[in-house]
DSSP file (Angstrom, degrees, kcal/mol; ACC not computed):
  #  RESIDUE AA STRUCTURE BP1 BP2  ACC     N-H-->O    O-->H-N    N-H-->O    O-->H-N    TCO  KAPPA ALPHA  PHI   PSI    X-CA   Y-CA   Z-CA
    1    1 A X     >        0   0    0      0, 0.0     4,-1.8     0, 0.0     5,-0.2   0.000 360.0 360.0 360.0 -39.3   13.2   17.9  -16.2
    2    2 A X  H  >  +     0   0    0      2,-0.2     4,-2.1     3,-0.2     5,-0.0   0.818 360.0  52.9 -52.3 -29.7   12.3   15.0  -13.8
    3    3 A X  H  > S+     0   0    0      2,-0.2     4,-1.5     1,-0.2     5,-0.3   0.964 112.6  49.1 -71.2 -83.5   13.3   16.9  -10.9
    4    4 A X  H >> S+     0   0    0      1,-0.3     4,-2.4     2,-0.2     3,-1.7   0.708 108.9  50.2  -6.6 -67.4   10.8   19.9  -12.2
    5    5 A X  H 3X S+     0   0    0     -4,-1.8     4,-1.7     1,-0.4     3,-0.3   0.960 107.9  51.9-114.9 -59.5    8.2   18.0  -12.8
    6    6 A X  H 3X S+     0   0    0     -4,-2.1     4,-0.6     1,-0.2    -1,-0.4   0.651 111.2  47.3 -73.3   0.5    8.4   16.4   -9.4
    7    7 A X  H <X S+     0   0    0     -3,-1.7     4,-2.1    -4,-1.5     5,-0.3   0.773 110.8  47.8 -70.9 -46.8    8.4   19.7   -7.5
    8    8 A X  H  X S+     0   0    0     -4,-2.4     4,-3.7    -3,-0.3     5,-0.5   0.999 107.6  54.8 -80.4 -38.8    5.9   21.3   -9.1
    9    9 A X  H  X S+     0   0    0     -4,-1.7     4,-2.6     2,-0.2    -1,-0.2   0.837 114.7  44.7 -36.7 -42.2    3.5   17.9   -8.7
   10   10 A X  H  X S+     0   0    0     -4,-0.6     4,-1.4     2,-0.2    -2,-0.2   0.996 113.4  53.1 -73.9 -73.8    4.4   18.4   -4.6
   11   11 A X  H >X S+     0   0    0     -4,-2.1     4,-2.1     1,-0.3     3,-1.1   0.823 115.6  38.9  -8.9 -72.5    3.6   22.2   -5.2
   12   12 A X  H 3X S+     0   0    0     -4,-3.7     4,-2.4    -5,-0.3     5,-0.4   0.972 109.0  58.4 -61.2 -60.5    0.4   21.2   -6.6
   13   13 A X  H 3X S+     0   0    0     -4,-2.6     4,-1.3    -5,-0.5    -1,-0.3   0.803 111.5  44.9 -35.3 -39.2   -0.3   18.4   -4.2
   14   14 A X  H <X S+     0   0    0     -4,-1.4     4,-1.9    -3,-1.1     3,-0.3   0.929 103.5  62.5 -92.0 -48.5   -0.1   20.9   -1.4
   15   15 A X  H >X S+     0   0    0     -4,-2.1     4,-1.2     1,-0.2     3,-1.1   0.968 109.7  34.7 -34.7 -72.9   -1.9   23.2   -2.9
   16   16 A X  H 3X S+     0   0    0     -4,-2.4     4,-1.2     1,-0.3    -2,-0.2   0.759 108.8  64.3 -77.2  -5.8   -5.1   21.1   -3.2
   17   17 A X  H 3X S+     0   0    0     -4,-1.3     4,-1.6    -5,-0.4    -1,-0.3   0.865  95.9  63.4 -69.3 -25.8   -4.6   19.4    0.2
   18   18 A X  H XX S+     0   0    0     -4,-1.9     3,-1.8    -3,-1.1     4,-1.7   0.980 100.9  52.6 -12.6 -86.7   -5.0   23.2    1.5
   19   19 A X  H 3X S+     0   0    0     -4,-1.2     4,-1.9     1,-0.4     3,-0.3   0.742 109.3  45.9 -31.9 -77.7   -8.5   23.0    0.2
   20   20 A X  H 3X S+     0   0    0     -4,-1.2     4,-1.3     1,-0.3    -1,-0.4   0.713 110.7  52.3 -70.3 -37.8   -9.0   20.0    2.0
   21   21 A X  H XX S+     0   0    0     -3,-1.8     4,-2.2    -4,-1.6     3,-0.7   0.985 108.3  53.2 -41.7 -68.5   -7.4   21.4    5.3
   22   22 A X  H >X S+     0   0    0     -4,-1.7     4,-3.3     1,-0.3     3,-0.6   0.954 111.8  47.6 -39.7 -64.7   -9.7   24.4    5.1
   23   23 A X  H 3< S+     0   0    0     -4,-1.9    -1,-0.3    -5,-0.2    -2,-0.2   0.746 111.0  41.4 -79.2  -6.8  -12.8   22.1    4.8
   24   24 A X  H << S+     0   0    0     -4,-1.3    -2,-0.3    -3,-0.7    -1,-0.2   0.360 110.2  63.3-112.7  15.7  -12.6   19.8    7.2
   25   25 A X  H XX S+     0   0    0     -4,-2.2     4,-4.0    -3,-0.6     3,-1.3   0.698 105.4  47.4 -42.6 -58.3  -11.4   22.6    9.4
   26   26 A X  T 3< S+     0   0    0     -4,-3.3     4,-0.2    -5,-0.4    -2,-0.2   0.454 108.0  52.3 -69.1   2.4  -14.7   24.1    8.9
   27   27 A X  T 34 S+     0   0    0      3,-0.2    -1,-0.3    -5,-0.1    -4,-0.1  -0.359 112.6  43.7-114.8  31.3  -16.4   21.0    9.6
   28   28 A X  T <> S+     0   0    0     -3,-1.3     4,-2.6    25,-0.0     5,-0.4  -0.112 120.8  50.4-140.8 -42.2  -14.2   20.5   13.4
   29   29 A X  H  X S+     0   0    0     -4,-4.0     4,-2.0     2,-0.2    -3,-0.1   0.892 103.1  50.6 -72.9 -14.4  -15.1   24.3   13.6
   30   30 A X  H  4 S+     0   0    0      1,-0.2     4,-0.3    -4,-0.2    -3,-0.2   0.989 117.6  43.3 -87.3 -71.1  -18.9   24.1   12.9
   31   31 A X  H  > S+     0   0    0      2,-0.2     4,-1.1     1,-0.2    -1,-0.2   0.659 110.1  51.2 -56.7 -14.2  -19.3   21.3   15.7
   32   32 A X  H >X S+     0   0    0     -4,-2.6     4,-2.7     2,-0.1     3,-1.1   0.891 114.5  48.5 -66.6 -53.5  -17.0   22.9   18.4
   33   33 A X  H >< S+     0   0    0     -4,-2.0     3,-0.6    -5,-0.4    -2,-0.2   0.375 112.6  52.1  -7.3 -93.4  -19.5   26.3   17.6
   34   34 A X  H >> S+     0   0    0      1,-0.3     4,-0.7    -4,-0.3     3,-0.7   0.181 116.9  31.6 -86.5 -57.4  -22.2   23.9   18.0
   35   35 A X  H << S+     0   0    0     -3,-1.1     5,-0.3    -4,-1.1    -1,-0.3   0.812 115.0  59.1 -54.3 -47.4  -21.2   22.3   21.6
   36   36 A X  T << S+     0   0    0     -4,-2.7    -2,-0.2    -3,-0.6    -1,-0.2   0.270  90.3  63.3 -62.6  -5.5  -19.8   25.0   22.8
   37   37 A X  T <4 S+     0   0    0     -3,-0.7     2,-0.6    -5,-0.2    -1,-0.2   0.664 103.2  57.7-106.8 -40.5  -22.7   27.1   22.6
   38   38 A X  S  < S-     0   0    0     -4,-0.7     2,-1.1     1,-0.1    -1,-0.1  -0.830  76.9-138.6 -91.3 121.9  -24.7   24.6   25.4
   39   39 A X        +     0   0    0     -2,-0.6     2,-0.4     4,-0.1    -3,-0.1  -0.507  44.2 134.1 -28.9  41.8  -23.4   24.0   28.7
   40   40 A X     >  -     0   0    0     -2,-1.1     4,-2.1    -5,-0.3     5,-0.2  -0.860  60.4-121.7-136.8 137.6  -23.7   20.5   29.8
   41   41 A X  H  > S+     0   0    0     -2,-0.4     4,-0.6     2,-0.2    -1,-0.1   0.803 122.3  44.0  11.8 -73.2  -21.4   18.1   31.3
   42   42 A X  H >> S+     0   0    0      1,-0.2     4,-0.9     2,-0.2     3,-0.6   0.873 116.7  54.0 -90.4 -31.3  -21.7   15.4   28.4
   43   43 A X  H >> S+     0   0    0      1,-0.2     4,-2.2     2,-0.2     3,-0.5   0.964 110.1  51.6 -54.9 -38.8  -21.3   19.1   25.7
   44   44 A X  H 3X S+     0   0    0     -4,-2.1     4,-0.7     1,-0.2    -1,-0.2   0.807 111.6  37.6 -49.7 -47.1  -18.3   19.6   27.7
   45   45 A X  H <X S+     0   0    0     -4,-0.6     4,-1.5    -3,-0.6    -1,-0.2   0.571 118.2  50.4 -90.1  -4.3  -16.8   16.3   27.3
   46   46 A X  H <X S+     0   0    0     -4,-0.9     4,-2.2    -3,-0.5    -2,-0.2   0.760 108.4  54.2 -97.4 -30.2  -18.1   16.1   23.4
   47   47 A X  H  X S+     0   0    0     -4,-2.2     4,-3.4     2,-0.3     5,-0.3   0.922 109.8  54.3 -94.0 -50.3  -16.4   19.7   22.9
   48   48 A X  H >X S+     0   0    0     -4,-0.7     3,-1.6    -5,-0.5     4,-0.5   0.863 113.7  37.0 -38.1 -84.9  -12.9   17.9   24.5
   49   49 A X  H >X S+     0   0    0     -4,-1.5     4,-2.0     1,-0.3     3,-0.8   0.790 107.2  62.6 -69.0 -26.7  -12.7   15.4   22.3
   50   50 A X  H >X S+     0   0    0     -4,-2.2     4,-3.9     1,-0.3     3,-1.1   0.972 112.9  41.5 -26.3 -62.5  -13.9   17.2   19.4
   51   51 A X  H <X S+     0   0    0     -4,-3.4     4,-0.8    -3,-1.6    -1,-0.3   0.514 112.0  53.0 -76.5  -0.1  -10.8   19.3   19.9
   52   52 A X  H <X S+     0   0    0     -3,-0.8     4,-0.5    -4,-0.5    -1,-0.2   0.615 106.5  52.0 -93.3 -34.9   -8.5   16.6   20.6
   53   53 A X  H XX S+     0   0    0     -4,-2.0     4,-1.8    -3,-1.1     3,-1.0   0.935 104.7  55.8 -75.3 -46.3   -9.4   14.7   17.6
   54   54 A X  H ><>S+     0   0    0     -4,-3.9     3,-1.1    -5,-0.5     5,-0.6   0.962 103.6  58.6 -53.1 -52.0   -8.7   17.8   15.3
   55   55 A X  H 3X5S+     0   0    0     -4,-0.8     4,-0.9     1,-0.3    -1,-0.2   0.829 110.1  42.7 -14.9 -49.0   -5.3   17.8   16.8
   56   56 A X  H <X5S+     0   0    0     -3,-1.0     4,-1.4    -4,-0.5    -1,-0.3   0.758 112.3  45.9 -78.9 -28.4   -4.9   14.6   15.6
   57   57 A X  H X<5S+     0   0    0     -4,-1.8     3,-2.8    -3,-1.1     4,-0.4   0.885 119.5  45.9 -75.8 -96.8   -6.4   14.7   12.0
   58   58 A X  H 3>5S+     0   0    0      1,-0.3     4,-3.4    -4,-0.2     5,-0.5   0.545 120.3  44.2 -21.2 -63.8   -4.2   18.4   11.4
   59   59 A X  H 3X<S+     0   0    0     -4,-0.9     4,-1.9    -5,-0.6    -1,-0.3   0.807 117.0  41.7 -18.2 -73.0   -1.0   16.5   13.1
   60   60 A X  H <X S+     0   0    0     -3,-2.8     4,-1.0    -4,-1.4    -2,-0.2   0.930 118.1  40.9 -58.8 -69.7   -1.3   13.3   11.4
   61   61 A X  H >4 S+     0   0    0     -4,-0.4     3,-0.9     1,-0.2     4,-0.3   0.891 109.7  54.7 -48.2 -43.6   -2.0   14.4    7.9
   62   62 A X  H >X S+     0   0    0     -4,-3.4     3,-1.3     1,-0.3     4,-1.0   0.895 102.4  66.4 -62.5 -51.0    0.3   17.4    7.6
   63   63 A X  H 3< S+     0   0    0     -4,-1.9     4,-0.3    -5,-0.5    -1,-0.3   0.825  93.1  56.8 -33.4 -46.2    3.1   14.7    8.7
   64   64 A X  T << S+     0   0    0     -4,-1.0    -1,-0.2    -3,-0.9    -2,-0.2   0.597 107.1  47.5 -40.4 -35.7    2.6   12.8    5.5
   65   65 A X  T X> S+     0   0    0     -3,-1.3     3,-2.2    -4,-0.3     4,-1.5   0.942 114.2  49.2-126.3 -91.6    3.5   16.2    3.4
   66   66 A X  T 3< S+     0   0    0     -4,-1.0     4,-0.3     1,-0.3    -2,-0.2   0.203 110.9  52.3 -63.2  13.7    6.7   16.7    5.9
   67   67 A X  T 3> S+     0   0    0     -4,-0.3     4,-2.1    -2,-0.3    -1,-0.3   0.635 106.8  47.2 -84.8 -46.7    7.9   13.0    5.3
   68   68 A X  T <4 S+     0   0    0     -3,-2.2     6,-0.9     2,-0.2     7,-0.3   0.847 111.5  52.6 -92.9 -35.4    7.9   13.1    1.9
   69   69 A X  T  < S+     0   0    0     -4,-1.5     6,-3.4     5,-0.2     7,-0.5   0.978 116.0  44.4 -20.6 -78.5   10.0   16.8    2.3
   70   70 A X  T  4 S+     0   0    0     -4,-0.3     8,-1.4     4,-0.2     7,-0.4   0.747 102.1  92.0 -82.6 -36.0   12.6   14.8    4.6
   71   71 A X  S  <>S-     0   0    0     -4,-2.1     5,-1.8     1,-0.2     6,-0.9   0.144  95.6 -96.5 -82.8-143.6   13.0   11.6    2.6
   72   72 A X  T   5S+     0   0    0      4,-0.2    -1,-0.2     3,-0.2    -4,-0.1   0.438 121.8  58.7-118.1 -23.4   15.2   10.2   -0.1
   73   73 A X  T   5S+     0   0    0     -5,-0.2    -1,-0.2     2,-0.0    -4,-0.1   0.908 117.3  26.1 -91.7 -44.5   12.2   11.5   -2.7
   74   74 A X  T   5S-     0   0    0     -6,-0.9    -4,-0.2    -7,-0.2    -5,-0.2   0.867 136.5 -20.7-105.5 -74.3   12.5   14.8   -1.7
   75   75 A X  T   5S-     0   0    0     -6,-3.4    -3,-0.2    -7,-0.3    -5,-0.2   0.653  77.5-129.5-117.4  27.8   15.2   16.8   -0.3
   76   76 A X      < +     0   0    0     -5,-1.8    -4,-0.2    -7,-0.5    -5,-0.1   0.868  64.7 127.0  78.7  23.7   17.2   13.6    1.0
   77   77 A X        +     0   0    0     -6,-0.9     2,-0.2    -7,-0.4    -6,-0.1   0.873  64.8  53.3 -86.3 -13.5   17.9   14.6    4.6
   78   78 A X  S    S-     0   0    0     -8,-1.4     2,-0.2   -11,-0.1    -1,-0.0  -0.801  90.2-113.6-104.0 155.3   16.6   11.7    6.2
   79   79 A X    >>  -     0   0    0     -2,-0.2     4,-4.5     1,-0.2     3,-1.9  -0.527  28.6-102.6-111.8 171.7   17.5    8.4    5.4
   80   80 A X  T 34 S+     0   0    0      1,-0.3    -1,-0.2     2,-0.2    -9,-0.0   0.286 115.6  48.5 -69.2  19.2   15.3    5.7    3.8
   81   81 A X  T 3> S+     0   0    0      2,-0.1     4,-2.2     3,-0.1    -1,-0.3   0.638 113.0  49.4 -88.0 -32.9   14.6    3.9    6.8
   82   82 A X  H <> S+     0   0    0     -3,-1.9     4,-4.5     1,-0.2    -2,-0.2   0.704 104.5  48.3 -48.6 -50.2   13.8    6.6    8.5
   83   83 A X  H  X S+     0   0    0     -4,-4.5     4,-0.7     2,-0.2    -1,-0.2   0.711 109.8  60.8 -89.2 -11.8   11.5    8.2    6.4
   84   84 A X  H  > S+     0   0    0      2,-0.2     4,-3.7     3,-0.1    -2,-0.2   0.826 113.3  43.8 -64.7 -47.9    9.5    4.2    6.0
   85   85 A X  H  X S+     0   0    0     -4,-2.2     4,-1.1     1,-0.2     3,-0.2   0.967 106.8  51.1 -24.3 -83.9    9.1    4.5    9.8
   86   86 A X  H  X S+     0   0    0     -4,-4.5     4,-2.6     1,-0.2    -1,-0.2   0.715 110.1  51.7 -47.4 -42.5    8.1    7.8   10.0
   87   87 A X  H >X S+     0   0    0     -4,-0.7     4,-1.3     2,-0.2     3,-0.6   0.989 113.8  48.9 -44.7 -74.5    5.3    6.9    7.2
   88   88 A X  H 3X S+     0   0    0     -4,-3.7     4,-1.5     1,-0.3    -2,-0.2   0.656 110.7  46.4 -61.2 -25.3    4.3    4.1    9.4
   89   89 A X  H 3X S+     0   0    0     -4,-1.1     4,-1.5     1,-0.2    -1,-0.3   0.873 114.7  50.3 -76.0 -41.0    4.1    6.1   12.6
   90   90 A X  H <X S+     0   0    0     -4,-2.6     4,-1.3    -3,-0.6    -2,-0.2   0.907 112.1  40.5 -55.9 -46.1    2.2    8.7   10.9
   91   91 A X  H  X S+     0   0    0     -4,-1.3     4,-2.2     2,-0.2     5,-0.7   0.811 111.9  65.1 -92.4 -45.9   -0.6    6.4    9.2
   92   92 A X  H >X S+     0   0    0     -4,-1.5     4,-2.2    -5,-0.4     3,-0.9   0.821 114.9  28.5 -20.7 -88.3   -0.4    4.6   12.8
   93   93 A X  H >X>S+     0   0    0     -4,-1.5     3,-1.7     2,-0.3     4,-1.0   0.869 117.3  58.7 -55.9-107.8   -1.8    7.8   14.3
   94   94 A X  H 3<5S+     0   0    0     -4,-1.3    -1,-0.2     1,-0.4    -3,-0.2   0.256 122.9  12.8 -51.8 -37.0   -3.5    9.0   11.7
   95   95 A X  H <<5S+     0   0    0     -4,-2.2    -1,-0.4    -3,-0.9    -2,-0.3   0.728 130.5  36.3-124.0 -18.9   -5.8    6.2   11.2
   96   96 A X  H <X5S+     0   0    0     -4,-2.2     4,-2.0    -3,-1.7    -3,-0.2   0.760 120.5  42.9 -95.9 -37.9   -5.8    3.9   14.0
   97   97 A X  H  X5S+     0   0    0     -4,-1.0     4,-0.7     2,-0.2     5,-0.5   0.759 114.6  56.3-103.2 -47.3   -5.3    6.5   17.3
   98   98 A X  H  ><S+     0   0    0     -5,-0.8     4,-1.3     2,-0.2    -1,-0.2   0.910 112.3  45.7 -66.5 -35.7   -8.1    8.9   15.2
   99   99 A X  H  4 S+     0   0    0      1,-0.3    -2,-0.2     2,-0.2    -3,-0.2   0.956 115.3  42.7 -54.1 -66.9  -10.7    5.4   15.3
  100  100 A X  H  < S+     0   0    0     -4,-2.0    -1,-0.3     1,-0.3    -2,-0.2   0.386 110.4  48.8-102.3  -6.0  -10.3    4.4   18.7
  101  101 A X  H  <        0   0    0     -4,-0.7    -1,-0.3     1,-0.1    -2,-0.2   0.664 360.0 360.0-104.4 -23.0  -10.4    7.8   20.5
  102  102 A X     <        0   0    0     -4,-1.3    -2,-0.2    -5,-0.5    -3,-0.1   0.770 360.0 360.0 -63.1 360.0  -14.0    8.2   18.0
């Protein structure tokens, strides 16, 4: 029953991190529109990094999700050293690499 219960919680979990894809998708897409619609040099370079940071959010977070897939919690294919790394490389990126290029 533990096993259950911790699938459908990851089930669920993905489910409402969807939601949250979905809106801050529409919030990277409503400011490319927004740049992209004027021509300028500095729109140009604002419209880059826009799309370079969404790259980064999608990446980063969505890693988190396939970590927890690959380790020891879920279906055990990676080993638990691995899968502490990989956390750390992710949250690296995710949060540090998303500041400094804002």
């Amino acid at each position: 029953t533990t096993e259950v219960y911790r699938w459908a919680m990851y089930c669920l979990s993905c489910i409402f991190f969807a939601f949250e894809l979905i809106v801050a998708y529409q919030i990277f897409d409503g400011g490319l529109k927004k740049f992209s619609a004027v021509k300028t040099p500095r729109n140009n370079n604002v419209y880059a990094r826009l799309q370079f940071l969404r790259f980064i959010f999608f990446v980063s977070w969505n890693s988190f999700a396939i970590i927890w897939l690959l380790s020891s919690t879920g279906l055990c294919v990676i080993s638990e050293d691995a899968s502490v790394l990989s956390y750390l490389v992710a949250d690296m990126i995710c949060k540090n690499l998303y500041g400094i290029t804002n």
